[in-house]
Each structure stands twice: as structure tokens, then as C-alpha cells.
mmCIF file of the N, C-alpha and C atoms, coordinates in Angstrom:
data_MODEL
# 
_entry.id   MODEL 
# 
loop_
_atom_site.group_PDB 
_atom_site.id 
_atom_site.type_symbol 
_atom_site.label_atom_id 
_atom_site.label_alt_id 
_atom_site.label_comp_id 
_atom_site.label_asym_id 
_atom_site.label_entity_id 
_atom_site.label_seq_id 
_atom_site.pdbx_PDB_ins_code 
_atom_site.Cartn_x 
_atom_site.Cartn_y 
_atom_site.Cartn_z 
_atom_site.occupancy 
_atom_site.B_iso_or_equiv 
_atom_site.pdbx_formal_charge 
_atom_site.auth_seq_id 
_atom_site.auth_comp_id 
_atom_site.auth_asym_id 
_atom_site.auth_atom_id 
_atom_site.pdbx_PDB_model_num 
ATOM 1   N N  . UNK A 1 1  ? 0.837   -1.175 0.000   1.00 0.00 ? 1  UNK A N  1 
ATOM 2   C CA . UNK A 1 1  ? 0.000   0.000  0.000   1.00 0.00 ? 1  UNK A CA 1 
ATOM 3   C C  . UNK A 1 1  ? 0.887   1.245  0.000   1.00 0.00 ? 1  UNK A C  1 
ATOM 4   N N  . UNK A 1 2  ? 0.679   2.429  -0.570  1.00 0.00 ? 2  UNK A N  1 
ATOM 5   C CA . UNK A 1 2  ? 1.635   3.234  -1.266  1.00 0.00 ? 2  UNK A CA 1 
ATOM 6   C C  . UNK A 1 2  ? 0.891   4.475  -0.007  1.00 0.00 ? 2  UNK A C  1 
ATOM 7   N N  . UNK A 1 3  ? 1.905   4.651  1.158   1.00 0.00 ? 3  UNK A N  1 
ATOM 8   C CA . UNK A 1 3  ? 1.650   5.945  2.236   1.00 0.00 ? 3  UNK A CA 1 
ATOM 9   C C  . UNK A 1 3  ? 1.728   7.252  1.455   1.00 0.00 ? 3  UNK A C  1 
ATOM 10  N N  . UNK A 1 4  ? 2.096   7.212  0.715   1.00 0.00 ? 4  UNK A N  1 
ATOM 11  C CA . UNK A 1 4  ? 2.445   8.851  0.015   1.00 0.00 ? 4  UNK A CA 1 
ATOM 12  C C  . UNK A 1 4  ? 0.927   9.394  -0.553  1.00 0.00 ? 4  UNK A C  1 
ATOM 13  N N  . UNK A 1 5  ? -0.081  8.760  -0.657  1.00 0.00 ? 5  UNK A N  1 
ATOM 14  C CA . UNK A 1 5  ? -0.869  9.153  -1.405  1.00 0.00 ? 5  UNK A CA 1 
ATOM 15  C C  . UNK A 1 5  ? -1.785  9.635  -0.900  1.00 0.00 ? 5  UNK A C  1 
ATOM 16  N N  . UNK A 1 6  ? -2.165  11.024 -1.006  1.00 0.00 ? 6  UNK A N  1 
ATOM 17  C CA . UNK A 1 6  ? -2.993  11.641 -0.391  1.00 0.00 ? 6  UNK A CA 1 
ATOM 18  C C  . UNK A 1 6  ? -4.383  11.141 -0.588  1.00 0.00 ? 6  UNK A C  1 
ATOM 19  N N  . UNK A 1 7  ? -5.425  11.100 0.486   1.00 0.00 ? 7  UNK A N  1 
ATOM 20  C CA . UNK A 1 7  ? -6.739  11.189 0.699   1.00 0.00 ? 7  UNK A CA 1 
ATOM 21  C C  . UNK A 1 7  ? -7.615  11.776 0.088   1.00 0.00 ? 7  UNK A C  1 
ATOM 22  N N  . UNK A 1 8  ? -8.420  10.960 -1.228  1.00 0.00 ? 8  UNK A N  1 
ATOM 23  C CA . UNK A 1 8  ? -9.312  11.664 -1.496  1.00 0.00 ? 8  UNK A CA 1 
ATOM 24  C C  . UNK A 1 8  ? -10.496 11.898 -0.770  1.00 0.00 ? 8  UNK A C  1 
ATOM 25  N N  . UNK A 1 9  ? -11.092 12.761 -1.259  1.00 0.00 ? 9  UNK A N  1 
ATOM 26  C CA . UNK A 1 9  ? -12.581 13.338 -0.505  1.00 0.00 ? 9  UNK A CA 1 
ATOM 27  C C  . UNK A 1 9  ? -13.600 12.719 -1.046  1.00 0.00 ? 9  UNK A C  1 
ATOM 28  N N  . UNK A 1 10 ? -14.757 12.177 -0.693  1.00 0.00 ? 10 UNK A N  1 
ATOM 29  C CA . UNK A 1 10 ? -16.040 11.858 -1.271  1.00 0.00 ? 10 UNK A CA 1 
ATOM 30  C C  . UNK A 1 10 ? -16.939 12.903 -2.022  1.00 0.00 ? 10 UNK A C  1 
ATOM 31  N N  . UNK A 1 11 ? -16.856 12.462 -3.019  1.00 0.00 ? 11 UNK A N  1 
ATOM 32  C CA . UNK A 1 11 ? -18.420 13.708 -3.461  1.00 0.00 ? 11 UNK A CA 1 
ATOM 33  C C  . UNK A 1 11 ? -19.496 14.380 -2.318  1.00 0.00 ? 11 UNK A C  1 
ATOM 34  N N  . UNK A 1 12 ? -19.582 14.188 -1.681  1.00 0.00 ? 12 UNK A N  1 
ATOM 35  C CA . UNK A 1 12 ? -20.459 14.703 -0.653  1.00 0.00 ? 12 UNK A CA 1 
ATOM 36  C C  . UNK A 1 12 ? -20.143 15.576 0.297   1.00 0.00 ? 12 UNK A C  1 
ATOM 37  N N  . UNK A 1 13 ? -18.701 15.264 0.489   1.00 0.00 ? 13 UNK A N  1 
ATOM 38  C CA . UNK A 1 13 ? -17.767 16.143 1.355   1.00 0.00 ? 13 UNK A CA 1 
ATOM 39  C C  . UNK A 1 13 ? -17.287 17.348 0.060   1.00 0.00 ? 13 UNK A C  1 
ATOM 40  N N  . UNK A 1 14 ? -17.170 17.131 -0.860  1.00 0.00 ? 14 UNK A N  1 
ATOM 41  C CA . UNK A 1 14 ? -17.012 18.221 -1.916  1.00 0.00 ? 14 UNK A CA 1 
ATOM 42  C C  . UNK A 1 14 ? -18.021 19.250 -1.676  1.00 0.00 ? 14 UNK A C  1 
ATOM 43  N N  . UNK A 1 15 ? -18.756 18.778 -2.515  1.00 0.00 ? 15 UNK A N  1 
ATOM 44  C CA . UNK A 1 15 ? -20.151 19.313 -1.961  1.00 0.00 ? 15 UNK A CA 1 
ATOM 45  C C  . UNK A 1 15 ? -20.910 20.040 -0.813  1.00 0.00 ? 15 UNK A C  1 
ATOM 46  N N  . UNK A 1 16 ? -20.010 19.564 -0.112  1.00 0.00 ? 16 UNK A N  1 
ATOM 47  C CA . UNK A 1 16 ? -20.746 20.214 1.105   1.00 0.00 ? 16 UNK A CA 1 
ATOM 48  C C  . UNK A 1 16 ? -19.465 21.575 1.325   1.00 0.00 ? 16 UNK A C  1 
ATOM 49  N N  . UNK A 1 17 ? -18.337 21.682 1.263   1.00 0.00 ? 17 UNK A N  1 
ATOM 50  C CA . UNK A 1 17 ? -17.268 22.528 1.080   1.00 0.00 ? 17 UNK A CA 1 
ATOM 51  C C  . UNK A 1 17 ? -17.627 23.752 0.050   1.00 0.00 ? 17 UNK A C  1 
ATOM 52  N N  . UNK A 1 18 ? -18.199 23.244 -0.935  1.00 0.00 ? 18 UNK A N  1 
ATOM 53  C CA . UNK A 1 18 ? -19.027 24.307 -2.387  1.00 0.00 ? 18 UNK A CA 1 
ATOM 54  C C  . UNK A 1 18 ? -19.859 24.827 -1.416  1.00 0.00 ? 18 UNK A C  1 
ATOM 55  N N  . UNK A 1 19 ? -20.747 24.420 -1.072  1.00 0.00 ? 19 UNK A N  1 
ATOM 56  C CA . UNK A 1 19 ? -21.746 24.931 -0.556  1.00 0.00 ? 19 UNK A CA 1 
ATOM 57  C C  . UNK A 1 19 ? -21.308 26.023 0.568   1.00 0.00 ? 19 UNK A C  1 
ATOM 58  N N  . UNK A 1 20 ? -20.703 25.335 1.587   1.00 0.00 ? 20 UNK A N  1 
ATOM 59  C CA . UNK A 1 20 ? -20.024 26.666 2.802   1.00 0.00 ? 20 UNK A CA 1 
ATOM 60  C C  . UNK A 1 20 ? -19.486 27.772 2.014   1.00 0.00 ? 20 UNK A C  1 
ATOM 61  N N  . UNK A 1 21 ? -18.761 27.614 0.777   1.00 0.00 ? 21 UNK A N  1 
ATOM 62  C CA . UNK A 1 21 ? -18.634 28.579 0.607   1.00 0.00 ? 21 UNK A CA 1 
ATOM 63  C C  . UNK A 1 21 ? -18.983 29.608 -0.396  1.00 0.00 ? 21 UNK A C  1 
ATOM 64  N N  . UNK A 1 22 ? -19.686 28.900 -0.452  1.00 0.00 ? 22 UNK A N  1 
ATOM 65  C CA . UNK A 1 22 ? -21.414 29.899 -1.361  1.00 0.00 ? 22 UNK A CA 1 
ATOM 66  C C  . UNK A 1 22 ? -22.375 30.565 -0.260  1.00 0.00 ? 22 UNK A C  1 
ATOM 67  N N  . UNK A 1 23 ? -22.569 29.435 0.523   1.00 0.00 ? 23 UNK A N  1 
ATOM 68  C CA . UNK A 1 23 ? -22.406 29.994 1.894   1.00 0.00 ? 23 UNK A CA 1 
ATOM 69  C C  . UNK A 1 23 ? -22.408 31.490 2.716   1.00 0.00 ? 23 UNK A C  1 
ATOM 70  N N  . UNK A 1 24 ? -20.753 32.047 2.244   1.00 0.00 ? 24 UNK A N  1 
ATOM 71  C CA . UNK A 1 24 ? -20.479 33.303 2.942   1.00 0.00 ? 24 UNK A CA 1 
ATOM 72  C C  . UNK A 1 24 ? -20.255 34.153 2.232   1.00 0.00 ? 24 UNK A C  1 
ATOM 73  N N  . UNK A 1 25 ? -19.761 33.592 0.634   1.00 0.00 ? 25 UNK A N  1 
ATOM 74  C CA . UNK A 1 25 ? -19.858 34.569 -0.399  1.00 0.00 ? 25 UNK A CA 1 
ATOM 75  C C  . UNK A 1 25 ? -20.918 35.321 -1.013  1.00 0.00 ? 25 UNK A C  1 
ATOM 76  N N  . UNK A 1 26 ? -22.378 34.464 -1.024  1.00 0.00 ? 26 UNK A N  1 
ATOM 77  C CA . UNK A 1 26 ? -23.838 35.471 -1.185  1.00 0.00 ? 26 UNK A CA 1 
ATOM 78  C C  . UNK A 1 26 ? -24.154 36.309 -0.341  1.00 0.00 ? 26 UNK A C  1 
ATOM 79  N N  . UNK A 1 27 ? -23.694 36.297 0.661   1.00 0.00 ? 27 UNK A N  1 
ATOM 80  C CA . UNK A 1 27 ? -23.876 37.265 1.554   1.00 0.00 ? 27 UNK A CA 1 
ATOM 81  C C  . UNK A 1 27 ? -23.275 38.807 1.686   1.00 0.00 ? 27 UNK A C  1 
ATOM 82  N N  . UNK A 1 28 ? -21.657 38.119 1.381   1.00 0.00 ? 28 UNK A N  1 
ATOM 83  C CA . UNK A 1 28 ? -21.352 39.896 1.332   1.00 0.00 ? 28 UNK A CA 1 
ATOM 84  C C  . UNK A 1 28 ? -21.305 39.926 -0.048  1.00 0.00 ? 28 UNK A C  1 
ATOM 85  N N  . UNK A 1 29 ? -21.141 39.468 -1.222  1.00 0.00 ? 29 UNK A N  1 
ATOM 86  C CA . UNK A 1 29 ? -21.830 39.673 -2.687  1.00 0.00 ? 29 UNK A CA 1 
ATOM 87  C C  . UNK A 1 29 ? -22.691 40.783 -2.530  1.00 0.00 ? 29 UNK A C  1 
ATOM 88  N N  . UNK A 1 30 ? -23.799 40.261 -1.823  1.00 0.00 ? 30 UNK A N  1 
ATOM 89  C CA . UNK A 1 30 ? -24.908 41.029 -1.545  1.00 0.00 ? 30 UNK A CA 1 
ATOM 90  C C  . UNK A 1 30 ? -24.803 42.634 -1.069  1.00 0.00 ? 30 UNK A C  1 
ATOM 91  N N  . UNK A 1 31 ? -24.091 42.180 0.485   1.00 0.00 ? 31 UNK A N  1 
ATOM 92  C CA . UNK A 1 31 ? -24.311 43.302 1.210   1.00 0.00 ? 31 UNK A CA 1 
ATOM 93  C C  . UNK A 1 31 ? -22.911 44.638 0.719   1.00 0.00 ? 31 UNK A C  1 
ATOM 94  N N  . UNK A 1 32 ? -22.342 44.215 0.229   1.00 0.00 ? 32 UNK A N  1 
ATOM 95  C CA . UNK A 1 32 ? -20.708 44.895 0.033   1.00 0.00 ? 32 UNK A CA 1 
ATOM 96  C C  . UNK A 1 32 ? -21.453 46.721 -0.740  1.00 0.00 ? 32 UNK A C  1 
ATOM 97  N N  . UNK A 1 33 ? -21.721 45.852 -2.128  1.00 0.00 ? 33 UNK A N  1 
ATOM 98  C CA . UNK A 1 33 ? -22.121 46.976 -3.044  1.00 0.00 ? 33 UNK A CA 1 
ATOM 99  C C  . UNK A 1 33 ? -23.072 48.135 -2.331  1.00 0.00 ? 33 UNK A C  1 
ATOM 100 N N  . UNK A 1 34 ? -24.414 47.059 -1.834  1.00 0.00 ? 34 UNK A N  1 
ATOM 101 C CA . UNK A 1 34 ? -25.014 48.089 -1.342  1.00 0.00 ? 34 UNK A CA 1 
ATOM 102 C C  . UNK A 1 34 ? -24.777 49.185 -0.187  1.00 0.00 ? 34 UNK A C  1 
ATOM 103 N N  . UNK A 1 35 ? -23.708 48.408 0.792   1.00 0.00 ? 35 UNK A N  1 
ATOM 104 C CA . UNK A 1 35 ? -22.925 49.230 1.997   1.00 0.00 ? 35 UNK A CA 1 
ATOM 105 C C  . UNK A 1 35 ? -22.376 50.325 1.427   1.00 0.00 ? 35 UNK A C  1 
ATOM 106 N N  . UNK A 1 36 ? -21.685 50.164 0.021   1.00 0.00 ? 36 UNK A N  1 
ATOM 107 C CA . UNK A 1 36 ? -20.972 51.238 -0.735  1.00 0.00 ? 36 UNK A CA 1 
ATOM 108 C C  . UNK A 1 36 ? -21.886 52.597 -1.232  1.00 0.00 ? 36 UNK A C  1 
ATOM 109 N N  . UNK A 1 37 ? -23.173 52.170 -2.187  1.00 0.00 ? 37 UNK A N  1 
ATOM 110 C CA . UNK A 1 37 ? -23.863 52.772 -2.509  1.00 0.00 ? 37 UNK A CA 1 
ATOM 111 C C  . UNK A 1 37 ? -24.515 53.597 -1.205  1.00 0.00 ? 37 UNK A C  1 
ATOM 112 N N  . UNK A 1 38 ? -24.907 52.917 -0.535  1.00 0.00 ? 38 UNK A N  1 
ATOM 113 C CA . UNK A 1 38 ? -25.545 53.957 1.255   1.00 0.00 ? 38 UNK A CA 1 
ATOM 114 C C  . UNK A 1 38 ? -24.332 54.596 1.404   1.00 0.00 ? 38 UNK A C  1 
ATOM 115 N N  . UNK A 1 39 ? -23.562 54.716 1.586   1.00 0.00 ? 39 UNK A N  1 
ATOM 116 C CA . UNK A 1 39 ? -22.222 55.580 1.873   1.00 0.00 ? 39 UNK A CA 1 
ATOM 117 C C  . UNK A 1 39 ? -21.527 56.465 1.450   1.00 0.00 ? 39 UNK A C  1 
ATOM 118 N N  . UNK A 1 40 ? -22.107 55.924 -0.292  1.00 0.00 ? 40 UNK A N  1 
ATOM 119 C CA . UNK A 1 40 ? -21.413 57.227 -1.158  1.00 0.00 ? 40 UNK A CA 1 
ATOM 120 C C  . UNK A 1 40 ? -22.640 58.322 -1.386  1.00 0.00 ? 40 UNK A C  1 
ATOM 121 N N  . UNK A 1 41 ? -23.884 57.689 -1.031  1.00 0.00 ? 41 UNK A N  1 
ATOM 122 C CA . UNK A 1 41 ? -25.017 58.842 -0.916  1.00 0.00 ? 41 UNK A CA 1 
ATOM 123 C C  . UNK A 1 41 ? -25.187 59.343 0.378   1.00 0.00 ? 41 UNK A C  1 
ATOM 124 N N  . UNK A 1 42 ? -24.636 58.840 1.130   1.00 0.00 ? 42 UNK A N  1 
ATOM 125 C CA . UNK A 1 42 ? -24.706 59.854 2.610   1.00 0.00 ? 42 UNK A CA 1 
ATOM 126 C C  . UNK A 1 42 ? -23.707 60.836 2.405   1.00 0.00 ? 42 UNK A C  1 
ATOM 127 N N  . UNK A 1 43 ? -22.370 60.571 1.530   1.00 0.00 ? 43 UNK A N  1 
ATOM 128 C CA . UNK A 1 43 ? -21.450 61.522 1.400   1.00 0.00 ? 43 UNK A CA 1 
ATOM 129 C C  . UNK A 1 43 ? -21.426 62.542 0.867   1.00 0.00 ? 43 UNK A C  1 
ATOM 130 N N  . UNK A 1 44 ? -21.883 62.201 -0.353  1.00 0.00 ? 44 UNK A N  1 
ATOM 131 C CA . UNK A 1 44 ? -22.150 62.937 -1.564  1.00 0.00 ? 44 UNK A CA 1 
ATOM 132 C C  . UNK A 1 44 ? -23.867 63.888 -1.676  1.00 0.00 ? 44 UNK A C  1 
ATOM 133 N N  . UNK A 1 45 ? -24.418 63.349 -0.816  1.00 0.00 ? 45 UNK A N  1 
ATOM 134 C CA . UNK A 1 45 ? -25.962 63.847 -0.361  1.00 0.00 ? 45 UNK A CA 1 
ATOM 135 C C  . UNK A 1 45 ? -26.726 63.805 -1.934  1.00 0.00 ? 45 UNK A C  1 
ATOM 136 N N  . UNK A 1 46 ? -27.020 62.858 -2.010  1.00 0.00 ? 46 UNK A N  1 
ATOM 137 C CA . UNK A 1 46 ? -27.363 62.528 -2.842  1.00 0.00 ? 46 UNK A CA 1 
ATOM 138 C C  . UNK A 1 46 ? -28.833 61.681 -3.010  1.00 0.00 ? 46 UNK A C  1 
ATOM 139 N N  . UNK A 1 47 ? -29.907 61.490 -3.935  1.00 0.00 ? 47 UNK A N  1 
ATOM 140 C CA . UNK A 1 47 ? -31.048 60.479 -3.543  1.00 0.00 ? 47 UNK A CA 1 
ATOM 141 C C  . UNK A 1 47 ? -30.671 59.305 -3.784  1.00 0.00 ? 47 UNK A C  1 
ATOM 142 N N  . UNK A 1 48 ? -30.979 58.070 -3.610  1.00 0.00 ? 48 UNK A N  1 
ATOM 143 C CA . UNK A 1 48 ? -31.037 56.696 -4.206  1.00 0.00 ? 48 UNK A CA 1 
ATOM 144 C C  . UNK A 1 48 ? -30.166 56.407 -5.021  1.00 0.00 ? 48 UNK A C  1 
ATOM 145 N N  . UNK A 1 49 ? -29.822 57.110 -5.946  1.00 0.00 ? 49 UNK A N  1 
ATOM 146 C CA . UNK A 1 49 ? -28.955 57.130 -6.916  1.00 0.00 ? 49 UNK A CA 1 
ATOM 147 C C  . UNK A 1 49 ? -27.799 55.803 -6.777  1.00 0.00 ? 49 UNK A C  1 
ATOM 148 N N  . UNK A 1 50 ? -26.698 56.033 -6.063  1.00 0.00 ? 50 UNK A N  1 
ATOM 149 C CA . UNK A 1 50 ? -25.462 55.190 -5.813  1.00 0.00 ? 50 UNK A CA 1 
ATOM 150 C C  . UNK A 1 50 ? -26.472 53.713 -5.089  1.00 0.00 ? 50 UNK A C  1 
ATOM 151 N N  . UNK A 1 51 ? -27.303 53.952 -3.772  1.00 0.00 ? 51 UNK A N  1 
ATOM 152 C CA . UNK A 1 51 ? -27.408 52.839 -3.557  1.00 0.00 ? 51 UNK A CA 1 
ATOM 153 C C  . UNK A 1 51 ? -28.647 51.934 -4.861  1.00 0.00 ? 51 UNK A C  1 
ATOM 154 N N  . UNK A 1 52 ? -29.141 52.552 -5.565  1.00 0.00 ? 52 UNK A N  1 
ATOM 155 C CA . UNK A 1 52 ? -29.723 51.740 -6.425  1.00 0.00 ? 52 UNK A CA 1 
ATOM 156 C C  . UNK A 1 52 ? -28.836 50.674 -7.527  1.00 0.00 ? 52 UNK A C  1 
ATOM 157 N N  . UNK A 1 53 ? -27.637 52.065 -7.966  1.00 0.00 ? 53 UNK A N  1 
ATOM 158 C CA . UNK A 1 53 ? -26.321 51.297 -8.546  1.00 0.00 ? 53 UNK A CA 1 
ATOM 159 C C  . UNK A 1 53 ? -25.562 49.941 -7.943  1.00 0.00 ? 53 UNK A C  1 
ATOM 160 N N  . UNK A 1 54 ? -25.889 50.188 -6.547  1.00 0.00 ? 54 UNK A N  1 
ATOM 161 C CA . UNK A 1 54 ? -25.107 49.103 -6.142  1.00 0.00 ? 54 UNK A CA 1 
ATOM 162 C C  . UNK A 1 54 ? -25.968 47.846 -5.928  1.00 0.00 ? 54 UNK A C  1 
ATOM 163 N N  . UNK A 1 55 ? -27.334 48.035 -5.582  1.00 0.00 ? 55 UNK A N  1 
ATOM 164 C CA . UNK A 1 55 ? -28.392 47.172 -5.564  1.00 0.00 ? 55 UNK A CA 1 
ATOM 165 C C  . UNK A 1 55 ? -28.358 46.400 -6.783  1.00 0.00 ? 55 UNK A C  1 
ATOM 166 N N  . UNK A 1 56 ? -27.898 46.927 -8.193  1.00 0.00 ? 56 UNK A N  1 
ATOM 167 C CA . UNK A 1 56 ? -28.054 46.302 -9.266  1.00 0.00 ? 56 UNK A CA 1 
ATOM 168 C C  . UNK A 1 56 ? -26.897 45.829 -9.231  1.00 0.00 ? 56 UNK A C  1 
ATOM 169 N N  . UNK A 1 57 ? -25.703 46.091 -9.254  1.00 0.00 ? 57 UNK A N  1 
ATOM 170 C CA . UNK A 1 57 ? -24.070 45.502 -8.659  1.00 0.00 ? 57 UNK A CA 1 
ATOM 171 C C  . UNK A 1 57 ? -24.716 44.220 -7.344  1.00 0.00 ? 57 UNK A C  1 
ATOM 172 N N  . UNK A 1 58 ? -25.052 44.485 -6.798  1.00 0.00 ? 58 UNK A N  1 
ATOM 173 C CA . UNK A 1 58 ? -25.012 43.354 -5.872  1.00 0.00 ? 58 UNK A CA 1 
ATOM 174 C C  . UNK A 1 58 ? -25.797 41.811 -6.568  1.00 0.00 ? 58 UNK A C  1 
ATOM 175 N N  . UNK A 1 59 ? -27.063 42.116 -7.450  1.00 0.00 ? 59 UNK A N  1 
ATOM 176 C CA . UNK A 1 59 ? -27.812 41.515 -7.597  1.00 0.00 ? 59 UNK A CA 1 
ATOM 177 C C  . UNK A 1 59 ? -27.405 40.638 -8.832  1.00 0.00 ? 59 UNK A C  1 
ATOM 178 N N  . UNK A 1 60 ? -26.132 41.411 -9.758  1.00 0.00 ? 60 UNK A N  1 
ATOM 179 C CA . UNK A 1 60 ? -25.602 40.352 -10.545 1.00 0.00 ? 60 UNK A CA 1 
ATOM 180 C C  . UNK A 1 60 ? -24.286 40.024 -10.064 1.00 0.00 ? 60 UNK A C  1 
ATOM 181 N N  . UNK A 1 61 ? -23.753 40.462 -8.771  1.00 0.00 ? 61 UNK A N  1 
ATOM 182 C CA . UNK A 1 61 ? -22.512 39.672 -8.162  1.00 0.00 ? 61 UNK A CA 1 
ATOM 183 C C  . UNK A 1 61 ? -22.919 38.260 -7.848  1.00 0.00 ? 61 UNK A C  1 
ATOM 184 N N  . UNK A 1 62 ? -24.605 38.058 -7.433  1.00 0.00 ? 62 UNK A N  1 
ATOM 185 C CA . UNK A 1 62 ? -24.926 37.054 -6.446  1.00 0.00 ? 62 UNK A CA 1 
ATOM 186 C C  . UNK A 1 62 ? -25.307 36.470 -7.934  1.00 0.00 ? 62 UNK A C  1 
ATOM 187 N N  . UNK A 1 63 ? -25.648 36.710 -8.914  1.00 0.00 ? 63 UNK A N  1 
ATOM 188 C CA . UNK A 1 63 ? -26.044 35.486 -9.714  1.00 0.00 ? 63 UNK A CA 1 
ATOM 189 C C  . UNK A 1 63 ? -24.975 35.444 -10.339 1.00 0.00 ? 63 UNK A C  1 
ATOM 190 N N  . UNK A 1 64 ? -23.725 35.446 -10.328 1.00 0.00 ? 64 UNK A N  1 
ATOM 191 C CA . UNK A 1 64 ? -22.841 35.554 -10.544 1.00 0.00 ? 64 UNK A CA 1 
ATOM 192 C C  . UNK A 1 64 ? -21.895 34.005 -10.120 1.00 0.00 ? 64 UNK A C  1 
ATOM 193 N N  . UNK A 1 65 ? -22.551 34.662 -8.454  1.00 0.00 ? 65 UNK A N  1 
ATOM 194 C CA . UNK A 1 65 ? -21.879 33.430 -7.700  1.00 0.00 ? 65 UNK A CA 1 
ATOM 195 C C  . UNK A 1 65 ? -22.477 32.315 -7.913  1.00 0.00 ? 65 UNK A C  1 
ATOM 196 N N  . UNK A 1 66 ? -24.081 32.524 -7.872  1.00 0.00 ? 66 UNK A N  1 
ATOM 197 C CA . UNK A 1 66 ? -25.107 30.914 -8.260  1.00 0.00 ? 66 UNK A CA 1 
ATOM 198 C C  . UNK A 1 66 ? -24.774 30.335 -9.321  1.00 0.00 ? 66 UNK A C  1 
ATOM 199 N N  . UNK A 1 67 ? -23.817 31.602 -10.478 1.00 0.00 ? 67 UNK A N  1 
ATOM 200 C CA . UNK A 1 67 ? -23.776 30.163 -11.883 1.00 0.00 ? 67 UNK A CA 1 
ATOM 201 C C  . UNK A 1 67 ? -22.777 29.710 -11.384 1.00 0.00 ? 67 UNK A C  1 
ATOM 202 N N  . UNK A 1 68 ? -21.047 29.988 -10.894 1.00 0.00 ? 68 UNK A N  1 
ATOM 203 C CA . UNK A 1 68 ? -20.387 29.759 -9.763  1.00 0.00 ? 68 UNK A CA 1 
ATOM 204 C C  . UNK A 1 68 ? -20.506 28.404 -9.583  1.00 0.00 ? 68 UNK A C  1 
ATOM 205 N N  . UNK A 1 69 ? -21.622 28.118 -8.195  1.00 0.00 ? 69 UNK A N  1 
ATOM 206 C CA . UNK A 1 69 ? -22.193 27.443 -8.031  1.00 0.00 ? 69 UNK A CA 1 
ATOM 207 C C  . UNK A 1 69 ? -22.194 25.942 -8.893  1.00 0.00 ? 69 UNK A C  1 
ATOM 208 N N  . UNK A 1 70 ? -23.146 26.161 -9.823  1.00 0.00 ? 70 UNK A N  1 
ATOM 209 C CA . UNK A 1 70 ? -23.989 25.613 -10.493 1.00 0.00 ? 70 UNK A CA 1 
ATOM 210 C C  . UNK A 1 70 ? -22.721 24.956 -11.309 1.00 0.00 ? 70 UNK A C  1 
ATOM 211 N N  . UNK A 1 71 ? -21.925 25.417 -11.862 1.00 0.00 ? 71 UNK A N  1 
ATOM 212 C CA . UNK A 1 71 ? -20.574 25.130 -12.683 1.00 0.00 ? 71 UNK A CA 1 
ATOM 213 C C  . UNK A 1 71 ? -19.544 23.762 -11.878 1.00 0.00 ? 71 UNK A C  1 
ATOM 214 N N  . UNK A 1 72 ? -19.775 24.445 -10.860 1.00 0.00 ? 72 UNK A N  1 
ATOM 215 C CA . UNK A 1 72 ? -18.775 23.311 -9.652  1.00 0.00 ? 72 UNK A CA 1 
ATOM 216 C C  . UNK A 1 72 ? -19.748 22.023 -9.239  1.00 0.00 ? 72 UNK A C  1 
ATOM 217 N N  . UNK A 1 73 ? -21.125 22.035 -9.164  1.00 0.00 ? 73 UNK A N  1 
ATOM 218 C CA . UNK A 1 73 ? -21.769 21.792 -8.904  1.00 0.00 ? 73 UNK A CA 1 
ATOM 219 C C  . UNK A 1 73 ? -21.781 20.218 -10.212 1.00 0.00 ? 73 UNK A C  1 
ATOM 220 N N  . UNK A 1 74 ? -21.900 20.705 -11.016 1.00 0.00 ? 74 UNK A N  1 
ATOM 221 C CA . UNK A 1 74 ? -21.824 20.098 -12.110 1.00 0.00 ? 74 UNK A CA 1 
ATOM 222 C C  . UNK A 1 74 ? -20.608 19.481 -12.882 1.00 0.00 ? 74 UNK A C  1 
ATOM 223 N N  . UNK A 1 75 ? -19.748 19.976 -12.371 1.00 0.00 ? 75 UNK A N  1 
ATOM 224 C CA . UNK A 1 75 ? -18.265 19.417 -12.770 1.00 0.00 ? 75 UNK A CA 1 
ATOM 225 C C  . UNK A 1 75 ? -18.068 18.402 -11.234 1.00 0.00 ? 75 UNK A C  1 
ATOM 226 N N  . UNK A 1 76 ? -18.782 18.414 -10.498 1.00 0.00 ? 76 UNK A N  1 
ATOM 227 C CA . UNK A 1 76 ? -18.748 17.501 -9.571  1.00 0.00 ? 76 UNK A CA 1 
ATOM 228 C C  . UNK A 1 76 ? -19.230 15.826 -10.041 1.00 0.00 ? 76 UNK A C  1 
ATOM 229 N N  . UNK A 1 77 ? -19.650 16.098 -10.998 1.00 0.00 ? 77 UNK A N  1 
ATOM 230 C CA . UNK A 1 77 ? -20.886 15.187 -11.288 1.00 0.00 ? 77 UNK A CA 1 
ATOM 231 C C  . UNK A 1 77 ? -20.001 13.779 -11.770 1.00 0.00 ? 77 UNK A C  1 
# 
């Protein structure tokens, strides 16, 4: 039996690793842009403007990450 050879992982344990870290990445995906946009219109005194920009920035970061996802997901297969 050959000790040198590293341990593979089960599909399921893959899987579940994709997932954690889809996990923590939709989240600030999400929240990043829009933190930016509230911030640069409190600065700049401004209406909606920036945080709407970033609302739309956030909303294709996160489907961004789901094809992401979906790619690993499938090359798992």
C-alpha cells in the first residue's frame, strides 16, 4: 500500500465545502455593493442614486456566484 498518497474526498464532502462557501460569499456579494452605494449617498448627499447602482451591482454579483455554483456543482458530477 503506497503511504504517500494523499486522501481523497467523497463527493459529498465536496459538496458540502461548495456549498459553505457559497455559503459566505452570497452574503457579502450582496451586502458589500449596497454598503458602498448607502455611503457614497450619505457623502455625496445625494437620492437613491449610488445605492440603487449598487443594488443592481449586488444583484448580478450574487447570480454571478449561483452560476459559480452551479458550474462546480456540475463538474462535480
Amino acid at each position: 500500500m503506497d503511504q504517500n498518497k494523499e486522501p481523497r474526498l467523497d463527493k459529498s464532502w465536496r459538496s458540502a465545502m461548495v456549498m459553505v462557501g457559497i455559503a459566505f460569499s452570497i452574503p457579502s456579494s450582496f451586502a458589500v455593493p449596497i454598503l458602498i452605494g448607502y455611503l457614497s449617498d450619505k457623502k455625496y448627499n445625494t437620492a437613491p442614486i449610488f445605492l440603487i447602482i449598487g443594488l443592481i451591482l449586488a444583484v448580478f454579483s450574487v447570480a454571478m456566484a449561483i452560476n459559480t455554483l452551479i458550474k462546480k456543482m456540475n463538474a462535480m458530477k
